[in-house]
C-alpha positions as CSV (number, residue, x, y, z in Angstrom):
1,X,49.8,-75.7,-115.5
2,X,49.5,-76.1,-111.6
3,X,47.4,-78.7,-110.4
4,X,45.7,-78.5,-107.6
5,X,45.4,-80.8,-104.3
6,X,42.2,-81.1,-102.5
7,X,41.9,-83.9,-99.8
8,X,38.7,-85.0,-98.4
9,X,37.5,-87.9,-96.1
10,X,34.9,-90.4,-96.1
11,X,33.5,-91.9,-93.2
12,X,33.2,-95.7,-93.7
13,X,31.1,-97.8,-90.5
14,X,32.7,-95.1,-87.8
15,X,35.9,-95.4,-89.9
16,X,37.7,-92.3,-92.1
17,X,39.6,-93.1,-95.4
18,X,41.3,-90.8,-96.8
19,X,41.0,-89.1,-100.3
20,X,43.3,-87.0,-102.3
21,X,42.9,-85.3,-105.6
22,X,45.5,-84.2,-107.8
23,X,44.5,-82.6,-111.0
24,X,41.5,-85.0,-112.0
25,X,42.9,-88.0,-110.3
26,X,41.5,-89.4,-106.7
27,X,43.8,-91.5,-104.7
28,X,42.6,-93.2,-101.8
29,X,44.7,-94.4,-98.7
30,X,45.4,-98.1,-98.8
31,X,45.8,-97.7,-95.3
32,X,43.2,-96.4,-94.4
33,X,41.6,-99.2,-96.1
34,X,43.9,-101.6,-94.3
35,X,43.2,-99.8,-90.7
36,X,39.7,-101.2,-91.3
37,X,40.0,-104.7,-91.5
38,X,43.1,-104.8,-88.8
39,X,43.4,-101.5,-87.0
40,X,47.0,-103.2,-85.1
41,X,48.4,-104.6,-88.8
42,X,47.7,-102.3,-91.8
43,X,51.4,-103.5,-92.9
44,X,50.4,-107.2,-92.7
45,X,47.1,-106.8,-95.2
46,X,48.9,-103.9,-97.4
C-alpha cells in the first residue's frame, strides 16, 4: 500500500513550521521549531 505525503504549514506569531504527513503520521520540523526561539542557532537549541 502506498502512502501518501501531504505537507502543510502553520503560521505560528509571523512564523511557519512545517508539517508533514505520511500515511496517518504528522511530523513537524524541529527546526522550524528551533528557528523560533533563535532564528541565527536552530543547531544550538536542536
Amino acid at each position: 500500500m502506498k502512502q501518501e505525503l501531504v505537507k502543510t504549514k502553520l503560521n505560528l506569531v509571523n512564523n511557519k513550521i512545517s508539517i508533514m504527513r505520511v500515511g496517518n503520521v504528522d511530523y513537524i520540523s524541529i527546526t522550524d521549531l528551533a528557528r523560533y526561539k533563535d532564528k541565527d542557532r536552530t543547531d544550538y537549541i536542536i
